[in-house]
N, C-alpha and C positions, 0 to 999 in steps of 0.2 A: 724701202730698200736702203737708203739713206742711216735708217738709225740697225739696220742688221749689219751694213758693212762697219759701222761702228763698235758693233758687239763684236763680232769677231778679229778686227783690229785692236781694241780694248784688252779681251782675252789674251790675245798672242802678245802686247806689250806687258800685263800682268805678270805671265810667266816669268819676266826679263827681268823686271820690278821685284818681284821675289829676288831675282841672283842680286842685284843693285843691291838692296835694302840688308842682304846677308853676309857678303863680300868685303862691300867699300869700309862699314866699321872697325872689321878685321886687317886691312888692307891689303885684301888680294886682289887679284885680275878680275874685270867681269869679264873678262873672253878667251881667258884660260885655268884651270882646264874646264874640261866639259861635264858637265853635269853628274853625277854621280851617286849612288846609294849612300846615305850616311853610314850603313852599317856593314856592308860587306864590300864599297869602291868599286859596285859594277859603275861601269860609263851605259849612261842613258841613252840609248838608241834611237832616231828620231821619231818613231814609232810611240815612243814612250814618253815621249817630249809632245804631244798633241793636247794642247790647253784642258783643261777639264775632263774631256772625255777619256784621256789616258790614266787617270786617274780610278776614274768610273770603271775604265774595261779592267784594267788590275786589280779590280776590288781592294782600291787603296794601300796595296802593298807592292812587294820588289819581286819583279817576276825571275829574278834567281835565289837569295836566301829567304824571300815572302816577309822578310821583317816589315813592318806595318809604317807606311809614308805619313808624314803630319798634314793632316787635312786643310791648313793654313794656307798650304801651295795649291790647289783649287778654287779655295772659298776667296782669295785674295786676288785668281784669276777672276773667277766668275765676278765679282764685286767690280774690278778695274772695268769689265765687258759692258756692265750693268748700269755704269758711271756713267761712260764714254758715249752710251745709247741714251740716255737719261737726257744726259747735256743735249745730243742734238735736239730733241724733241723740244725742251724746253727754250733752247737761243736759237736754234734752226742754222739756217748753214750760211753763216755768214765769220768775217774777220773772229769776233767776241769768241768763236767756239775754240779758233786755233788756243788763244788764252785761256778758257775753259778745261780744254784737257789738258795742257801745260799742269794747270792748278791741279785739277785729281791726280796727274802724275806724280807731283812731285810729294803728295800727302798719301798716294799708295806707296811709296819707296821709304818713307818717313815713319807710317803704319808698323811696317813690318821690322824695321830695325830697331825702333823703338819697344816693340812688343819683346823682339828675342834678345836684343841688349840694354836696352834704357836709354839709349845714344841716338841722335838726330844729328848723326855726319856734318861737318862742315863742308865737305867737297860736293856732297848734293846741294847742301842751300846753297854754296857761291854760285853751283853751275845753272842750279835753275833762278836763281837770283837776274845773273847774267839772263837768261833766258827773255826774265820776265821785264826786267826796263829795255829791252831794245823793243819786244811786242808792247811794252807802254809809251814807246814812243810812234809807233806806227800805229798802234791801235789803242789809242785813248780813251779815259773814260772822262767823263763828263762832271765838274771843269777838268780840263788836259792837266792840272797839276797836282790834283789829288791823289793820284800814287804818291808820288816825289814829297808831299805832307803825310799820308799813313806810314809811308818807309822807316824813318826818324821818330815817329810817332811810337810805331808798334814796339821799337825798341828799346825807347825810352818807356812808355810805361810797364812793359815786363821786368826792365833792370831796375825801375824804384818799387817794384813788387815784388822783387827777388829780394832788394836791400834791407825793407821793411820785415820780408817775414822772415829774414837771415836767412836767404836758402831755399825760399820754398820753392824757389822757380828755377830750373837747370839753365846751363847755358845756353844749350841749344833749343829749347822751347823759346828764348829770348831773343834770338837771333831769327827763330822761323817768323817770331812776328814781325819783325823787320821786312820779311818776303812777304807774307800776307797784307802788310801795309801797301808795300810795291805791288801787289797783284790785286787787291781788289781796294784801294782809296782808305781814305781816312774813316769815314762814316762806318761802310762795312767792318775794318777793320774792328773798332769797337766793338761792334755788335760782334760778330764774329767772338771774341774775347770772355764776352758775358755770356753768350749759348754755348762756348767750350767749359767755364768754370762752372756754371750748372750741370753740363751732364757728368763731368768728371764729381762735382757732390754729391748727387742723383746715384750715380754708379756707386762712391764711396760708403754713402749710405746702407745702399744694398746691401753692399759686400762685405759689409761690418754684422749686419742684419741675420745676414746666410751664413756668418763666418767662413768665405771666401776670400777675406782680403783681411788682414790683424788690422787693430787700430795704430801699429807704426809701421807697416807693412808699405815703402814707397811703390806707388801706380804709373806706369806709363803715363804723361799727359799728352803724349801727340797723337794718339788716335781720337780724344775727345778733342782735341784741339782742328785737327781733320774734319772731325761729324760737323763741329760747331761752324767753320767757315764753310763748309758746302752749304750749310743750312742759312747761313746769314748772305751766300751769294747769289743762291737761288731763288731763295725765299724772303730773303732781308724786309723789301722795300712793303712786300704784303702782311710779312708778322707785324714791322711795325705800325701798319696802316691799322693793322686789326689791333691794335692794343693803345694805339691813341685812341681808338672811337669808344672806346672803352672808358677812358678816363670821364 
């Protein structure tokens, strides 16, 4: 029961996340106006506003000029829904989860703006920044100071990685590590850092391969930067366990 009321809280905060992530780069209202067709300014009806499923019953289009809706605004619901159920299951229902969705949050809002603009808002890191050292002050990790060393950490070493490759790091991917520091410690933090520049090469790779992506073609990094910290916070402590006994 536990990890379904998750899902469907998940879902209905995705939706939101979508307007957040598409809005604040631009700098408009997340709370006015309301929702609306991109192509003909119908206003979305609540009806039509029901997470995934409105989607599905429209067979993905505008139920007055039928122009065709981008699939991103479901799969971004369904994924946030997916998360948020994911997390209980794995830290179960205790302090750590409030933190837990904090984090997917603010890397579903980060996802999405990143993907449609290249941009990783300063107003969502300060806000979920904010967020994250008050719940690191009530809900600690182990030692209690290890946020407050990844914080400093994270951002120091994306700006001498930025300085070294002139550039190759935006500002805002340097600044989100600063949050990442503050949300999951120093250790993770790291890790977290080397599972995002893998998948983002991994991807590049590919995408060179398939000629999907040119070879000066710049890539969103905050969705691999997203994958890599979920992956280093949930899984961290077992990848590495499994890759020392390896040694």
């Amino acid at each position: 029961m536990m990890e379904l009321i998750l899902f469907i809280y998940g879902t209905a905060l995705g939706s939101f996340f979508n307007v957040i992530g598409l809005r604040v780069p631009k700098g408009m209202s997340i709370a006015a106006p309301r929702s609306e067709c991109p192509n003909c300014g119908h206003q979305l009806t609540p009806q039509e506003l029901v997470p995934v499923l409105s989607y599905i019953f429209l067979k993905g289009s505008c139920c007055r000029c039928k122009a065709q809706i981008s699939p991103v605004y479901p799969v971004m619901e369904l994924i946030t829904g997916l998360l948020f159920a994911g997390a209980g299951i794995m830290i179960g229902w205790n302090q750590e989860l409030i933190a837990a969705l904090t984090i997917i949050s603010l890397f579903m809002i980060i996802t999405v703006s990143d993907l449609a603009y290249m941009i990783i808002p300063d107003k969502v890191l300060l806000v979920f920044g904010g967020f994250l050292f008050v719940e690191r002050v009530f809900i600690p990790l182990t030692p209690w100071w290890d946020p407050f060393i990844g914080a400093p950490s994270g951002l120091l070493l994306l700006l001498l990685i930025a300085v070294v490759s002139r550039g190759g790091m935006g500002g805002g991917d340097i600044k989100l590590f600063a949050v990442i520091g503050l949300a999951v410690g120093f250790k993770i933090m790291l890790l977290s850092f080397l599972f995002s520049v893998f998948l983002g090469a991994v991807f590049g790779m590919m995408g060179m391969l398939l000629r999907v992506v040119g070879r000066d073609q710049p890539v969103p990094f905050g969705p691999f930067i997203a994958l890599g910290t979920l992956a280093a916070y949930f899984f961290g402590e077992e990848i590495a366990g499994i890759y020392l006994n390896m040694l």
